[in-house]
Biopython code that builds the backbone (N, CA, C, O; Angstrom):
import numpy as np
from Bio.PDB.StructureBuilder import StructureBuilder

atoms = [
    (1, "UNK", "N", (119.526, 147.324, 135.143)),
    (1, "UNK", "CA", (119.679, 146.953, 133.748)),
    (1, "UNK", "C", (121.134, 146.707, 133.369)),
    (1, "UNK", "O", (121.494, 145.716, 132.734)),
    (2, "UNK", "N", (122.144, 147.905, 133.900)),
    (2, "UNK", "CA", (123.425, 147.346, 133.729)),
    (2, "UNK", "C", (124.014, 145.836, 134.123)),
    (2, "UNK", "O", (124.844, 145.447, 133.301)),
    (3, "UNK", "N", (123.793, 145.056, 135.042)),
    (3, "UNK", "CA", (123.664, 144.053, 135.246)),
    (3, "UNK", "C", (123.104, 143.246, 134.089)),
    (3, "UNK", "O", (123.745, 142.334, 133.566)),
    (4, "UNK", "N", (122.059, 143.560, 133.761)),
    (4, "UNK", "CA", (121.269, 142.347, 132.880)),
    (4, "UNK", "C", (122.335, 142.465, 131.563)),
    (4, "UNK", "O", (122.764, 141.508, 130.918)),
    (5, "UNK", "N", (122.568, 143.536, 131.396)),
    (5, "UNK", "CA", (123.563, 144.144, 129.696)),
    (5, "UNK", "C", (124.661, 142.720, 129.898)),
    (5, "UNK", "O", (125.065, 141.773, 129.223)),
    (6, "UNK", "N", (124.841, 143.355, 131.474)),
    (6, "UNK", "CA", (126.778, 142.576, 131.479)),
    (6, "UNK", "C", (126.442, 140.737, 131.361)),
    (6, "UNK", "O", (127.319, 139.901, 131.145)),
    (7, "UNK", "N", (125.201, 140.482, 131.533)),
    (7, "UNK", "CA", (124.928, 139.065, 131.675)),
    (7, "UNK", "C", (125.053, 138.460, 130.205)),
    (7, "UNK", "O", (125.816, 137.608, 129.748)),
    (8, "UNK", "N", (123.962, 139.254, 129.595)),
    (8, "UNK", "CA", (124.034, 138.996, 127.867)),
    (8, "UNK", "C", (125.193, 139.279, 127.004)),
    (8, "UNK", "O", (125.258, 138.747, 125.896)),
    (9, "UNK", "N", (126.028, 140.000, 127.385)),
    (9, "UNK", "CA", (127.418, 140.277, 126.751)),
    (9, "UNK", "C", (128.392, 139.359, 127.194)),
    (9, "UNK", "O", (129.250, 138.896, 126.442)),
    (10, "UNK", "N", (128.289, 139.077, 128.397)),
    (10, "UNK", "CA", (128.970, 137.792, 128.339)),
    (10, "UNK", "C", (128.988, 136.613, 127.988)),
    (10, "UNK", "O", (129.900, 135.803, 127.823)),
    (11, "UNK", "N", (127.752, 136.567, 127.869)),
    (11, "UNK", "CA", (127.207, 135.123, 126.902)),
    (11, "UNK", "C", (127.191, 135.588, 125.246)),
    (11, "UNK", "O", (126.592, 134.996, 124.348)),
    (12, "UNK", "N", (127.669, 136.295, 125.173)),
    (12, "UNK", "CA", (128.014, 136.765, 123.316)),
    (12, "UNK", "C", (129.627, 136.731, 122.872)),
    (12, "UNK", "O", (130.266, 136.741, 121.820)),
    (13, "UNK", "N", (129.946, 136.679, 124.551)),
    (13, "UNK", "CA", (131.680, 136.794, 124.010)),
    (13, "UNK", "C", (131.970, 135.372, 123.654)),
    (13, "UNK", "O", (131.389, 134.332, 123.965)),
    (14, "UNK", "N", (132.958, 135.590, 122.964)),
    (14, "UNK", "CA", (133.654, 133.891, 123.033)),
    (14, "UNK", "C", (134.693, 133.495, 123.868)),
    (14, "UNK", "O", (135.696, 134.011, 124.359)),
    (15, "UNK", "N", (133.809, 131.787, 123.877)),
    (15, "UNK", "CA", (134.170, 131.472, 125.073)),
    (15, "UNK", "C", (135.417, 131.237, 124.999)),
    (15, "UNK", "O", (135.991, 130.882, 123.970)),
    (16, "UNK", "N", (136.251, 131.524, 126.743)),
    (16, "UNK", "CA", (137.866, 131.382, 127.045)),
    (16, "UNK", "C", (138.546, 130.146, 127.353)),
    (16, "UNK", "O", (139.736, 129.832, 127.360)),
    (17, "UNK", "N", (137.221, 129.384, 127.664)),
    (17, "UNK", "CA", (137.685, 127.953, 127.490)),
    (17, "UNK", "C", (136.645, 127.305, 127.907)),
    (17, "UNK", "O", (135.672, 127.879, 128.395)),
    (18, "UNK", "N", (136.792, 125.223, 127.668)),
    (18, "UNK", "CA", (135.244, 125.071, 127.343)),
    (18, "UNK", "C", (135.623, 123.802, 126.375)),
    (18, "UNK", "O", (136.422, 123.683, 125.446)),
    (19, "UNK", "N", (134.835, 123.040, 126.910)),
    (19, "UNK", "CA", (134.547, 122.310, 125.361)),
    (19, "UNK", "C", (133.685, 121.649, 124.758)),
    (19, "UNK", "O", (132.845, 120.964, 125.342)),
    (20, "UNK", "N", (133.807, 121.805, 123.043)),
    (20, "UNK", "CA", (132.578, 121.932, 122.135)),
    (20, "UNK", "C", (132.227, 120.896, 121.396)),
    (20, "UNK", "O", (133.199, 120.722, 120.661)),
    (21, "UNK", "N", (131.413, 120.086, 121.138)),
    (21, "UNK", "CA", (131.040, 119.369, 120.538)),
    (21, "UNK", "C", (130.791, 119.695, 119.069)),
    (21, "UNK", "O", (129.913, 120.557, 119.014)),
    (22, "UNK", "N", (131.239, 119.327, 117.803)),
    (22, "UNK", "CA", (130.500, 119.394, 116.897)),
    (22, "UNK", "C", (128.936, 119.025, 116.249)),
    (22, "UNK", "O", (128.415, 118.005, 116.700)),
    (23, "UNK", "N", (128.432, 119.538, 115.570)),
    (23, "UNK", "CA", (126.853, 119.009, 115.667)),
    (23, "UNK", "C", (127.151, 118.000, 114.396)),
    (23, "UNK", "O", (126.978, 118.368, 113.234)),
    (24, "UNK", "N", (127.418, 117.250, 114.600)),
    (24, "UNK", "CA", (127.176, 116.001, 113.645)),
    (24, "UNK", "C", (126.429, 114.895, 113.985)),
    (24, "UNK", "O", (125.708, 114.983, 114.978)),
    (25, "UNK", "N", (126.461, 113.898, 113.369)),
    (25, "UNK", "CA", (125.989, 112.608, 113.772)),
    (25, "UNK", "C", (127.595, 111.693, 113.660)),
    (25, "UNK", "O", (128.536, 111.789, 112.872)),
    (26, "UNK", "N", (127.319, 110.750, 114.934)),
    (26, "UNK", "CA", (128.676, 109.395, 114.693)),
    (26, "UNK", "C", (129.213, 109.077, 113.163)),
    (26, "UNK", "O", (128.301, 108.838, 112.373)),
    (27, "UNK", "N", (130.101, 109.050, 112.804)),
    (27, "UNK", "CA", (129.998, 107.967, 111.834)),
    (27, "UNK", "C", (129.936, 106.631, 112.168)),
    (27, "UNK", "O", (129.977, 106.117, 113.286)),
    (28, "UNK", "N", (129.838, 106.142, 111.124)),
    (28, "UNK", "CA", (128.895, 104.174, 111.744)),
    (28, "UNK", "C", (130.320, 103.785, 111.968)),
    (28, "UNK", "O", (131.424, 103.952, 111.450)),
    (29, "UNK", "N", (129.580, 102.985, 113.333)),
    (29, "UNK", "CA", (131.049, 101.894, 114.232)),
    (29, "UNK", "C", (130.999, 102.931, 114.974)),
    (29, "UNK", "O", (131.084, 102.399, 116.081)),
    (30, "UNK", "N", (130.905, 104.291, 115.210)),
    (30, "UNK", "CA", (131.422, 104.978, 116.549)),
    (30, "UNK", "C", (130.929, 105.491, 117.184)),
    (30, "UNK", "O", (129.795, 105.322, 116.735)),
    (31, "UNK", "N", (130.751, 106.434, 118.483)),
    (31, "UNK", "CA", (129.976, 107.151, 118.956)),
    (31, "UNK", "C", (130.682, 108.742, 118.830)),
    (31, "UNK", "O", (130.108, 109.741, 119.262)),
    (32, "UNK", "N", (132.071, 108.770, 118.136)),
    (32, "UNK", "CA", (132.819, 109.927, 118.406)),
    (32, "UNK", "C", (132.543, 111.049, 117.292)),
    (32, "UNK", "O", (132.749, 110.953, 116.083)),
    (33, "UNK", "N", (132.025, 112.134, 118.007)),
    (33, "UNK", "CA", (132.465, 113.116, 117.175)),
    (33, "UNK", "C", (133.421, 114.516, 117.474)),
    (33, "UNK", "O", (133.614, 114.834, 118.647)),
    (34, "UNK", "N", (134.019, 115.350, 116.343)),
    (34, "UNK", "CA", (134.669, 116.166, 116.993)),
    (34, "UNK", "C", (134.635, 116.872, 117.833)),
    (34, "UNK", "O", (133.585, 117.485, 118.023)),
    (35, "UNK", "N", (135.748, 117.085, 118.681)),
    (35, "UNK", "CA", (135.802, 118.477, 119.527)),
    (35, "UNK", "C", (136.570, 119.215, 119.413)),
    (35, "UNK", "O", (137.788, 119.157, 119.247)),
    (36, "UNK", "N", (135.749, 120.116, 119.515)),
    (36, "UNK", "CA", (137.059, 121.655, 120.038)),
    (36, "UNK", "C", (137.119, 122.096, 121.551)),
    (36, "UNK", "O", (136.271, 122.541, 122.323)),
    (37, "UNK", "N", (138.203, 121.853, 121.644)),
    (37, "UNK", "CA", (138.742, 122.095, 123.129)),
    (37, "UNK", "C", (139.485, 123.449, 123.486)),
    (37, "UNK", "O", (140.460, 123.547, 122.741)),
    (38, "UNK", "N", (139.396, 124.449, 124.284)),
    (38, "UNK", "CA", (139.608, 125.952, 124.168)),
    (38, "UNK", "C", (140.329, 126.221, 125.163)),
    (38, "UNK", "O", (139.717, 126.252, 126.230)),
    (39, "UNK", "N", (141.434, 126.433, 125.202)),
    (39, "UNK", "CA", (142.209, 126.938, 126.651)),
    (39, "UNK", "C", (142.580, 128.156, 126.871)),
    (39, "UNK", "O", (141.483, 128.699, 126.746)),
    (40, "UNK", "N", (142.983, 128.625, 127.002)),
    (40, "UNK", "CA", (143.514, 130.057, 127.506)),
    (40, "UNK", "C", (144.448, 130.657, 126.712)),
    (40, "UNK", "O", (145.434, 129.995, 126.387)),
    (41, "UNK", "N", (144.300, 132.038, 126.252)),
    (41, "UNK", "CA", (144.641, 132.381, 125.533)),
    (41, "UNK", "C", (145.034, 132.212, 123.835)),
    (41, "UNK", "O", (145.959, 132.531, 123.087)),
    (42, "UNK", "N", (143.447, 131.357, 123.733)),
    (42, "UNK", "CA", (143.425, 131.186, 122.229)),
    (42, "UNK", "C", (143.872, 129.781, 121.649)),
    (42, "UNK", "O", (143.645, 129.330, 120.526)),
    (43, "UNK", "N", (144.782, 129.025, 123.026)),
    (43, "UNK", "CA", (144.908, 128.172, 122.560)),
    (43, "UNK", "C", (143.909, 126.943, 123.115)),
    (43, "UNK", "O", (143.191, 126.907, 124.115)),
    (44, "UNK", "N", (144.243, 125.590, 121.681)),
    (44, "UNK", "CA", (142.951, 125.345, 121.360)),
    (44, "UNK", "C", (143.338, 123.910, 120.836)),
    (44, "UNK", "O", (144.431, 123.857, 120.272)),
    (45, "UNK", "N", (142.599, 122.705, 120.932)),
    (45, "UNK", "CA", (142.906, 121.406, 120.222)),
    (45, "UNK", "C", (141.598, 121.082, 120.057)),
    (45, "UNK", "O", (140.624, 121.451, 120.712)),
    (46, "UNK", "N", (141.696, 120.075, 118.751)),
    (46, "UNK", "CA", (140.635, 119.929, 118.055)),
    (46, "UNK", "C", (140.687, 117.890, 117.809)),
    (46, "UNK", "O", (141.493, 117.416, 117.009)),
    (47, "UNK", "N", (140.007, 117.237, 118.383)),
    (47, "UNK", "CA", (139.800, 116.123, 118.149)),
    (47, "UNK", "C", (139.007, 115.978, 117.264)),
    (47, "UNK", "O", (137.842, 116.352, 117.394)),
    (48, "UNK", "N", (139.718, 115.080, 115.548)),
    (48, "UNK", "CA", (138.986, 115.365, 114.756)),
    (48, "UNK", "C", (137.840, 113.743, 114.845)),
    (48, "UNK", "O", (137.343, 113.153, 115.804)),
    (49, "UNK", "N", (137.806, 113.543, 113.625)),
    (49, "UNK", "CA", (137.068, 112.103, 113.613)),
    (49, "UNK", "C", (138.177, 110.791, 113.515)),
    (49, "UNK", "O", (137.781, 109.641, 113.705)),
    (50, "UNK", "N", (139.239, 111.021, 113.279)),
    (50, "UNK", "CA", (140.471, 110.030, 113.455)),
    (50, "UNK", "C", (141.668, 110.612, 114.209)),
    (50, "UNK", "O", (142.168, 109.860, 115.044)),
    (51, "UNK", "N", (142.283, 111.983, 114.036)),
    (51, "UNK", "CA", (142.992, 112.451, 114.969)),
    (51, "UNK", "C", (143.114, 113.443, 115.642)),
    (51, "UNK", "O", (141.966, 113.884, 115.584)),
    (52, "UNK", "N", (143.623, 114.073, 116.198)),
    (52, "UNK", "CA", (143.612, 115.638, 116.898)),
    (52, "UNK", "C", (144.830, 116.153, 116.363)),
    (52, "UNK", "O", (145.834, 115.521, 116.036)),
    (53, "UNK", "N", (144.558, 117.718, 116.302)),
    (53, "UNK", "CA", (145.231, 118.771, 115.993)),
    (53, "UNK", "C", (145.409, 120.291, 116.727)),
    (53, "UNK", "O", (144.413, 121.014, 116.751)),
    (54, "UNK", "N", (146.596, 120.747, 117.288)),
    (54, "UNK", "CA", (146.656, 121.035, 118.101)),
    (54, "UNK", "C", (146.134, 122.591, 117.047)),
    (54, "UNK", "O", (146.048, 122.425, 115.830)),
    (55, "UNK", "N", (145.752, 124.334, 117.788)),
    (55, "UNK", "CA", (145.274, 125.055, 117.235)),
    (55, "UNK", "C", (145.626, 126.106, 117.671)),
    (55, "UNK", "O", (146.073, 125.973, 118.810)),
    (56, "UNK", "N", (145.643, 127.131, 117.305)),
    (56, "UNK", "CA", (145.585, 128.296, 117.962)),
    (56, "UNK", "C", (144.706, 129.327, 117.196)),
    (56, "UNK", "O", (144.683, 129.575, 115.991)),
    (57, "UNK", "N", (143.762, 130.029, 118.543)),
    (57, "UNK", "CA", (142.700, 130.697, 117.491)),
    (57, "UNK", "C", (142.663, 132.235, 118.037)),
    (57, "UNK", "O", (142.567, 132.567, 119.218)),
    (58, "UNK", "N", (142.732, 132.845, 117.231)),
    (58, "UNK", "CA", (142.688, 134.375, 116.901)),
    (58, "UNK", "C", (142.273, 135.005, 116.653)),
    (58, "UNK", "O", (142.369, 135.336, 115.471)),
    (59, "UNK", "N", (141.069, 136.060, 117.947)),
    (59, "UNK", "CA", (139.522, 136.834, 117.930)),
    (59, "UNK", "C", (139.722, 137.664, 118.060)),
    (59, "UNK", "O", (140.555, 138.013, 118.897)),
    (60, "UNK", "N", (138.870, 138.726, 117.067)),
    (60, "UNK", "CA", (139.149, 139.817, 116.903)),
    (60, "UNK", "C", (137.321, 140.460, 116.581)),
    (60, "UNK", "O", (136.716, 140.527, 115.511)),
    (61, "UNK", "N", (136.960, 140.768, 117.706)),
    (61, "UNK", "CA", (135.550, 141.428, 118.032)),
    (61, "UNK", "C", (134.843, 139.444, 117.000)),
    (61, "UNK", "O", (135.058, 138.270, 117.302)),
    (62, "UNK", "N", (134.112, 140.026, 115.951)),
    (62, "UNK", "CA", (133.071, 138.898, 115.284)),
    (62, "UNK", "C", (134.499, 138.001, 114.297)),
    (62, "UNK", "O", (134.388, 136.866, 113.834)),
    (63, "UNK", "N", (135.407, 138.647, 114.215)),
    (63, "UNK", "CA", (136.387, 137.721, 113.216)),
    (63, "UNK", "C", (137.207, 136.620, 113.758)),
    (63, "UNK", "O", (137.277, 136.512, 114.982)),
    (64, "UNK", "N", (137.831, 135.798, 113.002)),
    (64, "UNK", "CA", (138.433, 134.537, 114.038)),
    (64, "UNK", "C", (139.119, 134.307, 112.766)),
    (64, "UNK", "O", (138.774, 134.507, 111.601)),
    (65, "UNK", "N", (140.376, 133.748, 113.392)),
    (65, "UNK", "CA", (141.051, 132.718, 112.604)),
    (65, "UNK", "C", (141.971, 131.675, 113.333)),
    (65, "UNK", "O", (142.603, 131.821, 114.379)),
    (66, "UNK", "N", (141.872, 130.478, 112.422)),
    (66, "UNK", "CA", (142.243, 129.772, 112.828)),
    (66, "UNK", "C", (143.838, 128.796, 112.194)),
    (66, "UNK", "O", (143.875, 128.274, 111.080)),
    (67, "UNK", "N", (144.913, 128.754, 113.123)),
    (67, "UNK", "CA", (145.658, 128.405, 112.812)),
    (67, "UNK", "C", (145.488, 126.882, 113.046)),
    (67, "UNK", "O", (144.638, 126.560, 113.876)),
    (68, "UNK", "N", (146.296, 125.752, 112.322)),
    (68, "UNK", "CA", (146.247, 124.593, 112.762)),
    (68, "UNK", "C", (147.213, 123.806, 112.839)),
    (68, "UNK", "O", (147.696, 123.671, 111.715)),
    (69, "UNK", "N", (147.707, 123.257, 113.540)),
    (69, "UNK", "CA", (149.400, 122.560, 114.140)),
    (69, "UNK", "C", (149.126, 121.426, 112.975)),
    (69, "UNK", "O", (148.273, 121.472, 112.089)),
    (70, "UNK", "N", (150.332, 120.147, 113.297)),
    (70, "UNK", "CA", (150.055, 119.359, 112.586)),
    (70, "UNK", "C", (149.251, 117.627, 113.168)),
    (70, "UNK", "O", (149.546, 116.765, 113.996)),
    (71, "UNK", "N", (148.375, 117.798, 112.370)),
    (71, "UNK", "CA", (147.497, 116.351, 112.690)),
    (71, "UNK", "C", (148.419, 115.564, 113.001)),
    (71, "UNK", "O", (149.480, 115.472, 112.383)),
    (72, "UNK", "N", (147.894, 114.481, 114.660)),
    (72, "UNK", "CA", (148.419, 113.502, 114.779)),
    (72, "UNK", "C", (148.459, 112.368, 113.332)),
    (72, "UNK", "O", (147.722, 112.266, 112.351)),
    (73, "UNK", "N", (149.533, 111.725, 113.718)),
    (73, "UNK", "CA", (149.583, 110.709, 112.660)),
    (73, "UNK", "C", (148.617, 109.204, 112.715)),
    (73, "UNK", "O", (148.988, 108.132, 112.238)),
    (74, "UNK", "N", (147.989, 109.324, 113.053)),
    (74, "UNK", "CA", (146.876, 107.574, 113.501)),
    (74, "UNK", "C", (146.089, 107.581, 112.124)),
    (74, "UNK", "O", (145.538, 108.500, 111.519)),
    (75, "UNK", "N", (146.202, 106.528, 111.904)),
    (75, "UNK", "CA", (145.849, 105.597, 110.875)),
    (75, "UNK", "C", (144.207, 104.888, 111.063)),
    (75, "UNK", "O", (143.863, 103.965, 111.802)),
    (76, "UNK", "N", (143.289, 105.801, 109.984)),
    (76, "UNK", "CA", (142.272, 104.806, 110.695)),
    (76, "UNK", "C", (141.458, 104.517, 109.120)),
    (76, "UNK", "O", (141.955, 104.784, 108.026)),
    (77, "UNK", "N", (140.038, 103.883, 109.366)),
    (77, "UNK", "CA", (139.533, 103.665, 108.089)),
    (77, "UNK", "C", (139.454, 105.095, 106.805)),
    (77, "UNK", "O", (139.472, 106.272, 107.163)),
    (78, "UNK", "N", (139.400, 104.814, 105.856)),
    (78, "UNK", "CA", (139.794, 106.034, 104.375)),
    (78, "UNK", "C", (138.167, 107.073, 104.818)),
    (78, "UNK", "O", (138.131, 108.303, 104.811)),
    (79, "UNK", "N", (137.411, 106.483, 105.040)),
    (79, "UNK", "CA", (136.352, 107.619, 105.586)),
    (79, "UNK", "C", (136.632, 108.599, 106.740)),
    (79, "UNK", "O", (136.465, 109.818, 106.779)),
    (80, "UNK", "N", (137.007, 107.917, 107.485)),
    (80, "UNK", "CA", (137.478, 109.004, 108.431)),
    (80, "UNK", "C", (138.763, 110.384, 108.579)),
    (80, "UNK", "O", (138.854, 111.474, 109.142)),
    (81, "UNK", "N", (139.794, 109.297, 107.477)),
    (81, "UNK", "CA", (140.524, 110.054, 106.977)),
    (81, "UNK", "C", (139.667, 111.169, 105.869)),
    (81, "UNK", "O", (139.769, 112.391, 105.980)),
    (82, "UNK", "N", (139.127, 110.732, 105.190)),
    (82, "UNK", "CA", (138.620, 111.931, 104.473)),
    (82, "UNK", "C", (137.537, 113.045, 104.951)),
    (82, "UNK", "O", (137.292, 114.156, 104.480)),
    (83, "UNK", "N", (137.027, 112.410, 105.960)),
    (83, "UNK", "CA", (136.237, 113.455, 106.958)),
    (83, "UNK", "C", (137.195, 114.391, 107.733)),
    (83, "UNK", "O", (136.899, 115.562, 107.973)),
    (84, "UNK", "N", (138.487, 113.752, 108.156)),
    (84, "UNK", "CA", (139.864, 114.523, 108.745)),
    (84, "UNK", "C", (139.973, 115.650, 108.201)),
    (84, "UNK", "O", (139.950, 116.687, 108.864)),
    (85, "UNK", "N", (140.101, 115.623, 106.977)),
    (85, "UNK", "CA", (140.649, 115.860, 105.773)),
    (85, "UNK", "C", (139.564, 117.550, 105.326)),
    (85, "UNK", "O", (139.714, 118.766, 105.205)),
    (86, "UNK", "N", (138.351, 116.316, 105.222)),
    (86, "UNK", "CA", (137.288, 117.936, 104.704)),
    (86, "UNK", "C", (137.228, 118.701, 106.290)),
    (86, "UNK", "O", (137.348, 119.912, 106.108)),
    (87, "UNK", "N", (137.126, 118.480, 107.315)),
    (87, "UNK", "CA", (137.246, 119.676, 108.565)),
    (87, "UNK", "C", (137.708, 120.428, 108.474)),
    (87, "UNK", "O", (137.186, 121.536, 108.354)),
    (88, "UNK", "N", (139.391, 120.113, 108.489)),
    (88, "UNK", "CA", (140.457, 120.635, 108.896)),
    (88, "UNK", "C", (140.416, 121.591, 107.245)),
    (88, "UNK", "O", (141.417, 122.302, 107.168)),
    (89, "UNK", "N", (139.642, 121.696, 106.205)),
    (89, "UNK", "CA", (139.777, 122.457, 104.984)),
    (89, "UNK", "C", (138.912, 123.016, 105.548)),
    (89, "UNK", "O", (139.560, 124.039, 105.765)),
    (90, "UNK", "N", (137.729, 123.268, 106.092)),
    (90, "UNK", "CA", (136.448, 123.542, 106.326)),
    (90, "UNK", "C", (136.906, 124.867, 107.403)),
    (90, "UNK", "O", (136.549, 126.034, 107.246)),
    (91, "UNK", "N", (137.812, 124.334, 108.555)),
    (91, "UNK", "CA", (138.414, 125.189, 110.012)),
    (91, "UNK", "C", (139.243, 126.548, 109.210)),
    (91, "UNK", "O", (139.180, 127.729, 109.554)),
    (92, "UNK", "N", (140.010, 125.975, 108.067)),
    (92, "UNK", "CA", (141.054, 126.963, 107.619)),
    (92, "UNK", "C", (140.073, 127.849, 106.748)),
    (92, "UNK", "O", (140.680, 128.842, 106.345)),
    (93, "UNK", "N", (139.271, 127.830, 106.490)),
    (93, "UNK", "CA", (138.624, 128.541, 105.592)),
    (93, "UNK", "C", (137.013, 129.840, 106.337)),
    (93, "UNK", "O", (136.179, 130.590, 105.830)),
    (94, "UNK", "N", (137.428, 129.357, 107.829)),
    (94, "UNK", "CA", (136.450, 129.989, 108.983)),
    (94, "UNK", "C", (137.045, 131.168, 108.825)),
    (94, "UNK", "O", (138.225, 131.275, 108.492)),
    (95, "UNK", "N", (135.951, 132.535, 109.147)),
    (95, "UNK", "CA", (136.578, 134.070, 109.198)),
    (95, "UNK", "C", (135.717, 134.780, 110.305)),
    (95, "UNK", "O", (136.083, 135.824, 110.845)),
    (96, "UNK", "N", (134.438, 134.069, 110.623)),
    (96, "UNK", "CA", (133.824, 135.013, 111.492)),
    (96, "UNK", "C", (132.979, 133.672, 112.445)),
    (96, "UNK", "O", (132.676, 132.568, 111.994)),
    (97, "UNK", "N", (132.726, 134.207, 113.924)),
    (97, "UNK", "CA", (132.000, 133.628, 114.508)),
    (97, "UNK", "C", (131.135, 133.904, 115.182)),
    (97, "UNK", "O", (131.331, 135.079, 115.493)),
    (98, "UNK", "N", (129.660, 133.327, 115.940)),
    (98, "UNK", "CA", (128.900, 133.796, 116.419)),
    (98, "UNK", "C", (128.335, 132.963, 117.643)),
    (98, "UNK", "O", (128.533, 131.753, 117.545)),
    (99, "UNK", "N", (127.871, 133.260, 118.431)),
    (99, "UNK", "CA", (127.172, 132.434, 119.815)),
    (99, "UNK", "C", (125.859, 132.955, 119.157)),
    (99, "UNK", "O", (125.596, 134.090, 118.762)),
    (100, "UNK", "N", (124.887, 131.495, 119.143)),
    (100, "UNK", "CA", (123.629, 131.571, 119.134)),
    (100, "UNK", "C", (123.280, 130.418, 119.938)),
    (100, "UNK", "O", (123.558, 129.252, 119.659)),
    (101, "UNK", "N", (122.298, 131.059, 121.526)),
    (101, "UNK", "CA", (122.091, 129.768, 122.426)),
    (101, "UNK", "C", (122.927, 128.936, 122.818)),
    (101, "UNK", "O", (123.763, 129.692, 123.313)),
    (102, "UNK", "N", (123.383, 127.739, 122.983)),
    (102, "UNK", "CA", (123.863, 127.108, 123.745)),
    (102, "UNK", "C", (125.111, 126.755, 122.094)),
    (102, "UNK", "O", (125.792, 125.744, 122.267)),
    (103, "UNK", "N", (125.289, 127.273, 121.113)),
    (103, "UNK", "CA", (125.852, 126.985, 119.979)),
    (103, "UNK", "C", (127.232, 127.879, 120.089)),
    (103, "UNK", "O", (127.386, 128.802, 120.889)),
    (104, "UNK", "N", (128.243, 127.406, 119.089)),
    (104, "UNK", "CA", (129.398, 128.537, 118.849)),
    (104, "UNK", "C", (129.491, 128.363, 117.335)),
    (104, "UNK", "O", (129.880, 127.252, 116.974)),
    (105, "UNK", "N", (129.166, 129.382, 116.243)),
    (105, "UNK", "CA", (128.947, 129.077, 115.230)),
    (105, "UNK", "C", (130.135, 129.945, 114.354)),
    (105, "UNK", "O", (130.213, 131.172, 114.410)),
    (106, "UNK", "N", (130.989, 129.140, 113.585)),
    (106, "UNK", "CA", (132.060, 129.251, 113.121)),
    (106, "UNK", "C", (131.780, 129.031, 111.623)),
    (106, "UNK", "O", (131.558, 127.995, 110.996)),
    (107, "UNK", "N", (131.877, 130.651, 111.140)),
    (107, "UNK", "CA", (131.596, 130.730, 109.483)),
    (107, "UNK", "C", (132.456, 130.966, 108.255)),
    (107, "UNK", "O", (132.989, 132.009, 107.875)),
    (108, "UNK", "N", (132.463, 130.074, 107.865)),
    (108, "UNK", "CA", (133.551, 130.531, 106.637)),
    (108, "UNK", "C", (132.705, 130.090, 105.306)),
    (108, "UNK", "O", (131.673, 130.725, 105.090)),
    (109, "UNK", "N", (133.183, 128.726, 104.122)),
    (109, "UNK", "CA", (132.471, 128.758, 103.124)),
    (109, "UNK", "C", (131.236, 127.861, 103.962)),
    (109, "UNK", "O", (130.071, 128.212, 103.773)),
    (110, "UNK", "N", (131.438, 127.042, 104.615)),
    (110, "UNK", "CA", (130.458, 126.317, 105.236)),
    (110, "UNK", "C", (130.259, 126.859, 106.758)),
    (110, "UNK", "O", (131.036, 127.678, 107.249)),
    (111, "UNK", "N", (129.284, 126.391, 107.368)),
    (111, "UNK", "CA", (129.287, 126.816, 108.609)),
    (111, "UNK", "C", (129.686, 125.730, 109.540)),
    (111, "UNK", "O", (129.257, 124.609, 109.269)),
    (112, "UNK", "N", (130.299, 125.845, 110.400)),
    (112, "UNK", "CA", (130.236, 124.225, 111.578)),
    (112, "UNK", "C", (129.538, 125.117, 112.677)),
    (112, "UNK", "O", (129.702, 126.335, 112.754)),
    (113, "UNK", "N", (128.675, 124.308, 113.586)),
    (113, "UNK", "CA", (127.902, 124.356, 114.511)),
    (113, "UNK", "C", (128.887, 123.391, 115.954)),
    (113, "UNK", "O", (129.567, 122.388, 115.737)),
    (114, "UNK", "N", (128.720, 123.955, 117.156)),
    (114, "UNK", "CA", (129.700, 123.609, 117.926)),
    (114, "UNK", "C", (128.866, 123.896, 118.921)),
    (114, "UNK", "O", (128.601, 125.086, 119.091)),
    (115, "UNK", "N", (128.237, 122.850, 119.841)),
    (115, "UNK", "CA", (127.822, 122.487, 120.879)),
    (115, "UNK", "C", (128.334, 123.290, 122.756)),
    (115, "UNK", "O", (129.525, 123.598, 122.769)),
    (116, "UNK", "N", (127.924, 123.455, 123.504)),
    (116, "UNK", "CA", (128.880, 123.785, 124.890)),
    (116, "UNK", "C", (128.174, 121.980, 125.088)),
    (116, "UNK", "O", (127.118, 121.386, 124.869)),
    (117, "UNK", "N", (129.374, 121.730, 125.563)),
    (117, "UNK", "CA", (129.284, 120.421, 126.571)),
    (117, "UNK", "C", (129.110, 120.496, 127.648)),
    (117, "UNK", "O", (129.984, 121.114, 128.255)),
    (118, "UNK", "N", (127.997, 119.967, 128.436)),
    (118, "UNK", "CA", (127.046, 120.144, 129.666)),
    (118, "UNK", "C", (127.847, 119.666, 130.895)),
    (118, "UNK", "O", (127.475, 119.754, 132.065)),
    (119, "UNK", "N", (129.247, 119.038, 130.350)),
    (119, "UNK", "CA", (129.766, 118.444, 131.540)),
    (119, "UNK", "C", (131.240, 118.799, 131.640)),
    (119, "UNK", "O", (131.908, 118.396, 132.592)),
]
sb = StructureBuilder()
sb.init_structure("model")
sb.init_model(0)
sb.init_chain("A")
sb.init_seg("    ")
for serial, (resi, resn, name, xyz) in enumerate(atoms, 1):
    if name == "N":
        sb.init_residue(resn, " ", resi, " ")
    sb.init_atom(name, np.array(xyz, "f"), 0.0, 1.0, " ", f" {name:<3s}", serial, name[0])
structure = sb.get_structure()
């Protein structure tokens, strides 16, 4: 049984690196949606829907926070910028997180849902 414990606890921790898909749909014209990308020791980049932002994230048992560098500068249509825009308000406002199934679920006033990528 100790075995089986250490199997399920490891699949509850968060992950050390890895990367996550957001659960969205494209916006129209693209196939891209965000990622969060997780490296070692917390650090972390986030490809948003127009640019990436570099991160550093900070776990503490179920709590998290998230710091956020500064958004590349790329210029793209005003929707995407404003989807940029509501994330990156959405990321700063995350306090706790959870693994449910193949998910990494990051809660603050809203929730984002975050995929493991199969590849």
């Amino acid at each position: 049984l100790a075995g089986v414990s250490a199997g399920i606890a490891a699949d509850r921790s968060f992950p050390d690196d890895g990367t996550l898909l957001l659960e969205a749909k494209p916006m129209k014209g693209s196939k891209r949606v965000p990622i969060l990308q997780i490296e070692s020791k917390g650090a972390a980049s986030i490809d948003l829907w127009c640019n990436s932002v570099p991160a550093q994230l900070v776990v503490a048992d179920a709590t998290i926070t998230i710091i956020l560098g500064s958004p590349t500068g790329k210029q793209c249509d005003p929707d995407r910028m404003q989807a940029d825009e509501d994330l990156l308000a959405a990321l700063q406002q995350v306090v706790s997180w959870r693994r449910q199934d193949d998910l990494l679920v990051l809660q603050g006033e809203r929730s984002l849902r975050f995929h493991f990528s199969s590849n």
